[in-house]
N, C-alpha and C positions, 0 to 999 in steps of 0.2 A: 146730413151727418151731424151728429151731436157730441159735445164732449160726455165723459163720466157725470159732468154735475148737469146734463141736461141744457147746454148752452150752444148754440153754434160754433162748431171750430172754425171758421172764420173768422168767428167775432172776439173768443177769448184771448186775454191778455191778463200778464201780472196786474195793470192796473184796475181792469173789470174786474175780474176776482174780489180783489183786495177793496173797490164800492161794492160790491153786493153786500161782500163777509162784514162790511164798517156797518151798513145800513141794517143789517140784518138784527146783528149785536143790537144797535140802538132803539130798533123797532120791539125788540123783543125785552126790553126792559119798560117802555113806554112811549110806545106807536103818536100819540097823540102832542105829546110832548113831543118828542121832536119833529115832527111834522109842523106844529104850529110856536113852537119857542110863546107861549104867550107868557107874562111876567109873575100870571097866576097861576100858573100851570095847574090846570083843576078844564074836568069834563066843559063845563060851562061856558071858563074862557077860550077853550078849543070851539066850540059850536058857532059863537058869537064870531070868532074870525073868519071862519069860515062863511059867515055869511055878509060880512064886512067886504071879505075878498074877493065874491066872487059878483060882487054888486059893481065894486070897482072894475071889474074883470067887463062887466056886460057893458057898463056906463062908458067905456073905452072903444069898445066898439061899434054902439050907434049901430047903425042899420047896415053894416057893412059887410053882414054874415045874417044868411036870412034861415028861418026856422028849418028848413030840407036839410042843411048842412051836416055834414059827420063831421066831429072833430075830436082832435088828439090832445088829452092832457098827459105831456112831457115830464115824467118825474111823478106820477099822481101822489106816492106813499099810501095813504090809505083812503083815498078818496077824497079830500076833504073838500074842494073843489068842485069834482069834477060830479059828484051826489046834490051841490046844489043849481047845477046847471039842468039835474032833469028835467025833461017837460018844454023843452027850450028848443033841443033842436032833436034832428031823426035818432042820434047817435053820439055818446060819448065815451072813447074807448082813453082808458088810462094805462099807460102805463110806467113799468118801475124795475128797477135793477134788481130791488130786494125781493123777495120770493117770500119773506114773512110779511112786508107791507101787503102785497098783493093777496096774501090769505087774510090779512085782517082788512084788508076793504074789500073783499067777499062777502065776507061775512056780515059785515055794518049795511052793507047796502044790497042787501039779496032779492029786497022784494022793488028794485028801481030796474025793470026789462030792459030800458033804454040806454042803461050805464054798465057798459062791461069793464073788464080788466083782466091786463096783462103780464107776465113778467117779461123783460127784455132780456137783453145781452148787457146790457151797461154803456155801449158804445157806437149802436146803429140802429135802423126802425128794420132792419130784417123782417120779414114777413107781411110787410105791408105794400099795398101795391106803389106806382106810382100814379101822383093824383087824386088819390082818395080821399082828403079830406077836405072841407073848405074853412078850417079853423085848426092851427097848432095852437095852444096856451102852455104856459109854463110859468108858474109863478115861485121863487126862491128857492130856486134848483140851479139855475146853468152857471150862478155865480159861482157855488162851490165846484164844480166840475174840475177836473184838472184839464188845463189848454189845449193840447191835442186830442183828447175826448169833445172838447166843446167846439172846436171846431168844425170837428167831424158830425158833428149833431145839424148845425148850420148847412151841411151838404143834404143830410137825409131829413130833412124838414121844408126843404125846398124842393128834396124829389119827391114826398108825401100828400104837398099842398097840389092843389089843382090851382092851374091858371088863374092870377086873381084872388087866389086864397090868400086869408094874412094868417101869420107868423105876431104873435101877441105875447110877450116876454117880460117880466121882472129884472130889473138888471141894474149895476153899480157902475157909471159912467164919468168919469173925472180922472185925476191924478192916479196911472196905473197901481195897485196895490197886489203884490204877486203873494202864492205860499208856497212850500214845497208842491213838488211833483206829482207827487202821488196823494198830497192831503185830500180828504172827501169832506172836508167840513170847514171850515176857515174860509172867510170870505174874500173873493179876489174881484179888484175893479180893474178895468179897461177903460182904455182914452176912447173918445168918441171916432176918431179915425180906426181901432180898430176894430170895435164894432159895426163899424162901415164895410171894413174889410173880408171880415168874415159872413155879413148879411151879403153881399156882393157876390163872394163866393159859392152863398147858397142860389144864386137867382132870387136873391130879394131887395127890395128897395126900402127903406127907411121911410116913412112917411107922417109919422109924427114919435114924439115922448110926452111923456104929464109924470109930475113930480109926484112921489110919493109923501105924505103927509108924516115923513120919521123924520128925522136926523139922528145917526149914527154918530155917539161920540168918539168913538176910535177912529173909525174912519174918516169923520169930520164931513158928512152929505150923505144929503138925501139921495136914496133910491129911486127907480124911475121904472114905469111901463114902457116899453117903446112896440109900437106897431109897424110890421116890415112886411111888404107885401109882395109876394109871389109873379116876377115878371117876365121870365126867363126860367130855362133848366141849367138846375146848377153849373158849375164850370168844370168839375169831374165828380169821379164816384167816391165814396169814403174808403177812404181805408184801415185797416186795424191798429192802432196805435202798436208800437213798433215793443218786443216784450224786453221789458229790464223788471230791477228791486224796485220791489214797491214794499219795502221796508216798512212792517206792521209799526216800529217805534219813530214817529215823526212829533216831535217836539211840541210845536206848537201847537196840532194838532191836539196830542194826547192832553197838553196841557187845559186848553177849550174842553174837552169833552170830559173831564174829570171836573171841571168848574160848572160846566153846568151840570151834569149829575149831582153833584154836590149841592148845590142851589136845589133841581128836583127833590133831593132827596128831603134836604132842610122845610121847602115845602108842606110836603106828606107830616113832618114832623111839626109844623106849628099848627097843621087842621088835627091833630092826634092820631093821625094815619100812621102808626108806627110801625107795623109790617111791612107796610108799602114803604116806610123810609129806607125801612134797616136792608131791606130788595137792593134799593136804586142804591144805597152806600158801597152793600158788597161791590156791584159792579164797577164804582168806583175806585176799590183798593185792587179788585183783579185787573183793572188797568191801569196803575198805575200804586204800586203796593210802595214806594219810596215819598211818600207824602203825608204829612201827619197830621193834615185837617179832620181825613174822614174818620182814622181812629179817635181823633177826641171827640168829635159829634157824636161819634155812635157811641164810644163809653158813656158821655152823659145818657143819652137816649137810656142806658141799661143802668146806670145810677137812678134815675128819674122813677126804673121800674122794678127799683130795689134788687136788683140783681148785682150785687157788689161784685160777686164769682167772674161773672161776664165782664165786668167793667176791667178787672187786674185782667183776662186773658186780651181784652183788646189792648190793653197800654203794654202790657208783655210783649205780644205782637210789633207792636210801632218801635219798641224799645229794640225787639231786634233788627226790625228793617230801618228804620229813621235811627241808630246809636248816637246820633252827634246833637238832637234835638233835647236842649237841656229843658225844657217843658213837659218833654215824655216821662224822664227822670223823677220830675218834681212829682208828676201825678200818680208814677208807680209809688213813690213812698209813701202820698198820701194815701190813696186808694187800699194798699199794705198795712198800713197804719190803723184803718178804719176797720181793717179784715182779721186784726190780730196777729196778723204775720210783722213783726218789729223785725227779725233780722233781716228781713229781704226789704223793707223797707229802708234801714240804717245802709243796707248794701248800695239800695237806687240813691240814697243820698252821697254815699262815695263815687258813684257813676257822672253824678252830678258837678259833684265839685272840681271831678277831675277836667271836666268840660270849662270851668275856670269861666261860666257865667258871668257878664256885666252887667245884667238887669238888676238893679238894688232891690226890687219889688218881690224877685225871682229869687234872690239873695235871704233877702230878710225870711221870706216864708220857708225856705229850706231852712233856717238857723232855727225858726221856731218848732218846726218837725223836729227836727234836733235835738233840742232840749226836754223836750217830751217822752222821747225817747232814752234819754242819757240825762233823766233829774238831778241835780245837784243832792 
């Protein structure tokens, strides 16, 4: 039996839902981009990680998974991985929460026989037998998971692997680092006891890590591969994470995924990809329309391309969502100023001053619009 959206009613929960609908969203502005976060974000720097990672991915497991092997990439997104493992072993089945990742690694990888994919439930291998694979991988997925999803992943990875199988994971191990509940994005580390815990729980045993070659300045450490291996049958079956809000508006969350679109978007705009900027900005201000980076990017962006018109409706815009941003002010007057509009300009300068600005820099340049306006 399936729900309306084609999920297992088993498996659905407010917080499945609410990872497909995040991943979906994000896939669908820029599949490659966030699957690979590279700092270039450009085709090129996507391609190269991908084969950075999946070099590291084979160099980790040595001979310890031999060419007959079927195996399961965990979280695939759009393949990125799991396309250059072809040729490798019988079978590499991927899959993904999002249902738009899994239509764009169809597509990218349609002529690889040996590489299929999936869409999941978000929160169990459903459909898979028990035993079937002799390799799970999962590289920078289970950290963002929320904890009663992740653990439950730990149970059906262990009833997935065949005897012996390893369990091969990306993972943040040190001074625990938690985010809200339901966050799909924002990174969470666990102490090495509880990763113990929950590998245990899978019927699996720890049997080495190797340091990842980053260091995270927020975080403060390096990430790690750890290889767990399949010794036992789990200790029970999973179960469905339990349903509550899983509140679309999570702080930190929104705040991460508005910073880095923003960055995307910035991107596209320093190679002259300005369609593709002004794309990835909207998505920016629909998630998050109280914030008044993405309207000034994108007014210059339409300064830049002499569209003065566009430039006043974006600072318009910010002026009514952001009112308190004495910056917004400044640049409706100027912007007005430039357009032949003086009263609505002399207007955003009274908006301004009412805002009772301390920046002298901010000061002086409203006085100078001022007096331009109002000649002695």
């Amino acid at each position: 039996m399936t729900s309306d959206d084609g999920q297992p009613t088993s498996a659905v929960s407010d917080i499945a839902r609410k990872m497909r609908e995040d991943w979906d969203r994000r896939a669908h502005v820029d599949a490659k981009y966030w699957v690979a976060a590279t700092a270039e974000a450009d085709d090129e720097s996507y391609q190269e990680s991908a084969v950075k990672d999946a070099a590291a991915l084979l160099e980790g497991l040595g001979d310890a998974v031999g060419p007959e092997a079927r195996v399961l990439d965990l979280g695939c997104g759009i393949g990125r991985l799991a396309a250059e493992l072809s040729g490798r072993f019988a079978e590499v089945v991927g899959v993904d929460v999002s249902p738009q990742m899994i239509a764009v690694a169809r597509r990218m990888h349609a002529q690889k026989p040996d590489v299929r994919f999936e869409a999941n439930s978000g929160v169990d291998l459903a459909g898979f037998a028990d035993g079937e694979f002799g390799l799970v991988f999962s590289y920078s997925v289970l950290p963002h998971i929320p904890p009663d999803v992740l653990e439950g992943y730990f149970l059906e990875v262990g009833r997935v692997l065949r005897e012996g199988g390893l369990f091969r994971f990306q993972f943040w191990i040190g001074e625990p680092h938690a985010a809200a509940a339901a966050d799909t994005l924002s990174i969470r580390t666990y102490s090495r006891a509880e990763v113990d815990r929950m590998a245990a729980d899978g019927g699996l045993d720890i049997v080495s890590t190797e340091t990842i070659d980053y260091f995270d300045p927020v975080l403060k450490m390096h990430p790690v591969w750890v290889n767990a291996r399949r010794v036992r049958p789990p200790a029970r079956s999973v179960t469905p994470p339990a349903p509550r809000e899983a509140t679309t508006h999570i702080s930190a969350e929104q705040e991460l995924e508005y910073g880095l679109l923003l960055y995307l978007a910035v991107k596209h705009g320093e190679r002259g990809e300005i369609e593709d900027a002004e794309r990835v900005i909207e998505q920016a201000l629909r998630l998050d329309p109280s914030r008044p980076e993405a309207y000034v990017q994108w007014a210059t962006w339409r300064i830049e391309a002499d569209d003065l018109k566009g430039a006043v409706t974006l600072i318009t815009e910010m002026n009514t969502r952001v009112p308190d941003s004495t910056h917004g002010w400044l640049y409706r007057a100027q912007f007005c100023e430039a357009a032949g509009d003086l009263r609505t300009a002399e207007r955003a300068l009274d908006k301004l001053a009412a805002l009772q600005p301390d920046d002298p820099e901010l000061v002086e340049q409203a006085a100078a619009i001022r007096k331009r306006l109002r000649p002695l």
